[in-house]
C-alpha positions as CSV (number, residue, x, y, z in Angstrom):
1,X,-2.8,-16.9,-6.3
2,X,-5.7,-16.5,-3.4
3,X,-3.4,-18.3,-1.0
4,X,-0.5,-16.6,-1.6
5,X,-2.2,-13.3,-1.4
6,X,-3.6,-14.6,1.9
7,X,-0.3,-15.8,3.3
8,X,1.7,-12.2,2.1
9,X,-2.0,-10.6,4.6
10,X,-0.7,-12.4,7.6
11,X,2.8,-12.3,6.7
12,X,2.5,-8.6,7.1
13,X,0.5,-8.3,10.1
14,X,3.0,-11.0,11.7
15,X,6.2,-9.1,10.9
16,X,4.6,-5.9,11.7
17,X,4.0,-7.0,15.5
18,X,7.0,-8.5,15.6
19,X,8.7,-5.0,14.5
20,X,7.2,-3.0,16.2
21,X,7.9,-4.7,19.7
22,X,11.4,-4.8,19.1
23,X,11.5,-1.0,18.1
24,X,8.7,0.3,20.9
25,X,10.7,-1.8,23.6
26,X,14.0,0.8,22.5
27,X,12.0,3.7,23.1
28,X,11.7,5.9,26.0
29,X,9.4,5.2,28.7
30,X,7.2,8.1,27.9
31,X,7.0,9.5,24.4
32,X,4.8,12.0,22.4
33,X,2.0,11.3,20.4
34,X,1.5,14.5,18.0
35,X,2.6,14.2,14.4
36,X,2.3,17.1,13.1
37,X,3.2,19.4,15.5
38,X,6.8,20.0,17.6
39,X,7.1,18.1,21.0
40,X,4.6,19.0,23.6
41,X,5.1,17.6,27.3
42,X,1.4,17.6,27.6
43,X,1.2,15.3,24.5
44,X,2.6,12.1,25.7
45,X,2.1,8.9,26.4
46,X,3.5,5.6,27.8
47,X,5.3,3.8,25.1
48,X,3.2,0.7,25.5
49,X,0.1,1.9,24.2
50,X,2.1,2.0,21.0
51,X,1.7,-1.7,20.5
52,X,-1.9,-1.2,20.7
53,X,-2.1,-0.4,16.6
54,X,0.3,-3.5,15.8
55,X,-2.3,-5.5,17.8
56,X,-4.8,-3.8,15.5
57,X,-3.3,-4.3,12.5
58,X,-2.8,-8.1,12.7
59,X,-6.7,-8.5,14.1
60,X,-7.5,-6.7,10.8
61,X,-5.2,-9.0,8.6
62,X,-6.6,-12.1,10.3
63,X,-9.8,-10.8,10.1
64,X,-9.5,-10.1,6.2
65,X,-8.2,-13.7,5.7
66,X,-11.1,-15.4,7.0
67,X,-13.3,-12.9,4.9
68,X,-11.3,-14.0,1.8
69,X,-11.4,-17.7,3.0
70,X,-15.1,-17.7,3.7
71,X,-16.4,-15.3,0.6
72,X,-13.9,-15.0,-2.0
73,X,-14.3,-18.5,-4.2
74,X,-13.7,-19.0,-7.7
75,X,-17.6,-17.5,-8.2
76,X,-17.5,-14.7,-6.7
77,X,-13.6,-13.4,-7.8
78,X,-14.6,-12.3,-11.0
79,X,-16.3,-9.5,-9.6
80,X,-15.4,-6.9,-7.3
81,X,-15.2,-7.0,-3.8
82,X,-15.0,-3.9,-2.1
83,X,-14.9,-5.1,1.7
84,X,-11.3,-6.8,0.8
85,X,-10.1,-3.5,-0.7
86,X,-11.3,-1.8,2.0
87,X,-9.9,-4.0,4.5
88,X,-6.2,-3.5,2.7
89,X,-6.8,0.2,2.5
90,X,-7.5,0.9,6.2
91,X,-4.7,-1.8,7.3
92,X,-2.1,0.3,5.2
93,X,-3.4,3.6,7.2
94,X,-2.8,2.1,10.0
95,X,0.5,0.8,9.3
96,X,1.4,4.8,8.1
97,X,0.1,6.1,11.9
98,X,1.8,3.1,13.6
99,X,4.9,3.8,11.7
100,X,4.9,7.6,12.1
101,X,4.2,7.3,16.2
102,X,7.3,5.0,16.7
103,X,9.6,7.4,14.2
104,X,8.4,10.0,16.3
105,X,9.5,8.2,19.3
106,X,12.4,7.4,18.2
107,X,13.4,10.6,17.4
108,X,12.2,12.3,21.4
109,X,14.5,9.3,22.7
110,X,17.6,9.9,21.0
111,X,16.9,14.0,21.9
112,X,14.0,14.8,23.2
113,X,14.7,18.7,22.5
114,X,14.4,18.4,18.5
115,X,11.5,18.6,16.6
116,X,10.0,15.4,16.3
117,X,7.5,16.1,13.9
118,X,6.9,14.3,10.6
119,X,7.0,16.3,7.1
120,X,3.2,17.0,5.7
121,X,4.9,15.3,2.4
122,X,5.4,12.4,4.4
123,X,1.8,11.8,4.8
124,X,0.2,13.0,1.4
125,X,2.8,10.7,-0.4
126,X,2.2,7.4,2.1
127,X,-1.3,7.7,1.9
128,X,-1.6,7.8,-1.9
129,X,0.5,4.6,-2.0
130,X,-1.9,2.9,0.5
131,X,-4.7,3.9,-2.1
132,X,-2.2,2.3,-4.7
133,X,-2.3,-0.3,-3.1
134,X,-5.6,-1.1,-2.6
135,X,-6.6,-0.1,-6.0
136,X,-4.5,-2.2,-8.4
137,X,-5.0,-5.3,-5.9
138,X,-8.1,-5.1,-7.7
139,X,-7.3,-5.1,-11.2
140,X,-6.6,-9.1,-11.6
141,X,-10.3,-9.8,-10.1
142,X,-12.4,-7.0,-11.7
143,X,-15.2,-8.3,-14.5
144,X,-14.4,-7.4,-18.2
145,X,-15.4,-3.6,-18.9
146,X,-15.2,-2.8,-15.3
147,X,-14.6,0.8,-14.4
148,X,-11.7,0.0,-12.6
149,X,-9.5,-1.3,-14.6
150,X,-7.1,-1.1,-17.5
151,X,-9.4,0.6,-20.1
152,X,-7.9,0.4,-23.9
153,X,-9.6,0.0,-27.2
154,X,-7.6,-3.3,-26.9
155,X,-8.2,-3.8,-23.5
156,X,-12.4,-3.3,-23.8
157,X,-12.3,-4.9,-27.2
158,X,-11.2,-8.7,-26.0
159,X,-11.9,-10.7,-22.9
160,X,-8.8,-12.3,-22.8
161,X,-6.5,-9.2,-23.9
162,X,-8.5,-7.4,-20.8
163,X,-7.8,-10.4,-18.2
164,X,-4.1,-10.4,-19.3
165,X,-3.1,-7.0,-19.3
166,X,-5.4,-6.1,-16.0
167,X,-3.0,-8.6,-14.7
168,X,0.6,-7.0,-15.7
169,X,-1.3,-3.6,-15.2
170,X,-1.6,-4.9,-11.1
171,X,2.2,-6.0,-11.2
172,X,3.7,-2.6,-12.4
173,X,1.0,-0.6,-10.3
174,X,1.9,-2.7,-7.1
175,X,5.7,-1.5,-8.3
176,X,4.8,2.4,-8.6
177,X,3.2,2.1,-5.5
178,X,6.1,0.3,-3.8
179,X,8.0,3.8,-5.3
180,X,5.8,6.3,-3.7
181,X,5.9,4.1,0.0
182,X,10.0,4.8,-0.7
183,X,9.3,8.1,-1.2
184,X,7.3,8.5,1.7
185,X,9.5,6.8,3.9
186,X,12.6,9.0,2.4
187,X,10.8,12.4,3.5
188,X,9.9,10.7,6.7
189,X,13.5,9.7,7.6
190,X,15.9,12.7,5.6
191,X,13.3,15.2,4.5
192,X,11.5,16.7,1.5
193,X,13.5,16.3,-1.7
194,X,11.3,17.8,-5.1
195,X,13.6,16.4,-7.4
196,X,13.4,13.2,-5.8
197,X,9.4,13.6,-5.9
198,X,9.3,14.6,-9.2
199,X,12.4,11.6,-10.4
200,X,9.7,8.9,-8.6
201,X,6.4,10.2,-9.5
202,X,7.5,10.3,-13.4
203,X,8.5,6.7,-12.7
204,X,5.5,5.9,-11.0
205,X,3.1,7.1,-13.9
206,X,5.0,5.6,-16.5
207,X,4.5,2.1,-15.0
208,X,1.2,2.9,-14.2
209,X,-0.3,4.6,-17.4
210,X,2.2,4.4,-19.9
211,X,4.0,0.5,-20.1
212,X,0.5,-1.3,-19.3
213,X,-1.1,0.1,-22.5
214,X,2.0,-0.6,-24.4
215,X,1.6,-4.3,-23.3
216,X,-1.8,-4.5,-23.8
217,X,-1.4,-3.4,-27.6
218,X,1.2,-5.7,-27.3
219,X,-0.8,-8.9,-26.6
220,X,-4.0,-7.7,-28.9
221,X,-1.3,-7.9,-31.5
222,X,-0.1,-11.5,-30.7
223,X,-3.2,-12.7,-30.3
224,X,-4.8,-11.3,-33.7
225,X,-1.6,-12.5,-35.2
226,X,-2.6,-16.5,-33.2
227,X,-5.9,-15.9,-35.0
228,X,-4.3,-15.4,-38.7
229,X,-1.9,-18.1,-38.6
């Protein structure tokens, strides 16, 4: 599970780079930098320096790899570690400003006369999946009775029933997150959409909240009914 987690790091900050140079090197030679605001000639920049947050990015995944290679043995990964989540959760901000610069680019080279600015929606919804992110890639490492965490009356009331469902409760948050990155992504490329918003948020909370707790009564149940036989 560490290496794989570790491989999908530097997987990301690979493919990144990669994607990024191939969609900077179709931009114009000068584009702007604002994000929130309409194009401004005396906001713009070469596109090269774009490629200076991919470069940033895959320091930062390399550089959380070796953290998780040199402090993250089988010891210490029943706690907590907040450097990893924190290195996950500025990574995904970057990607969301790296992103947004070359959509905004994109968008000044095909006519540099519309508004390239990016929807506030865009921002508010990317950001909270980054934070979704980093929070539920937490869940499968977090001590029993931890804050963070799945916390049930089955959950809090067996060891095991808390590792399991913590667990399942990262899987389905890792999918609600991957919802509200699509949603950001949708406002970013077509526009606000409420019903849209509303359609993946509902989604979102149910697989966050609602189907975790219904399998974690439903493994206290199997268990207790293990313990009978």
């Amino acid at each position: 599970m560490r290496n794989k987690k570790n491989f999908t790091i530097l997987g990301i900050g690979a493919i990144n780079t990669i994607a990024s140079l191939v969609a900077v090197g179709n931009l114009s030679k000068r584009v702007p930098i604002n994000i929130f605001k309409e194009v401004a000639k005396d906001k713009m920049c070469s596109k090269n320096l774009l490629l200076i947050l991919p470069a940033v990015v895959l320091v930062m995944c390399i550089s959380q790899v070796i953290y998780r290679l040199k402090t993250m043995d089988k010891t210490v990964t029943k706690g907590k570690r907040i450097e990893d989540a924190l290195f996950t959760f500025i990574t995904g901000i970057l990607l969301v400003i790296n992103w947004s610069l070359i959509h905004i680019g994109y968008n000044y080279t095909i006519s540099p006369v519309v508004n390239s600015q990016l929807p506030i929606a865009y921002f508010i919804t990317a950001i909270i999946g980054v934070a979704m992110v980093t929070i539920y890639s937490a869940y499968p490492i977090n001590k029993f009775g931890s804050i963070i965490g799945l916390r049930t009356k089955e959950t809090l009331a067996d060891e095991e029933v808390w590792r399991i469902a913590n667990r399942f409760n990262a899987f389905t948050g890792f999918v609600a997150s991957l919802i509200v990155i699509g949603l950001s992504v949708y406002f970013a490329l077509v526009g606000f959409n409420i019903g849209y918003l509303v359609v993946g948020l509902i989604f979102a909370a149910a697989l966050t909240f609602y189907v975790p707790v219904v399998y974690a009564k439903h493994v206290a149940k199997r268990k207790a009914e293990r313990v009978i036989e």
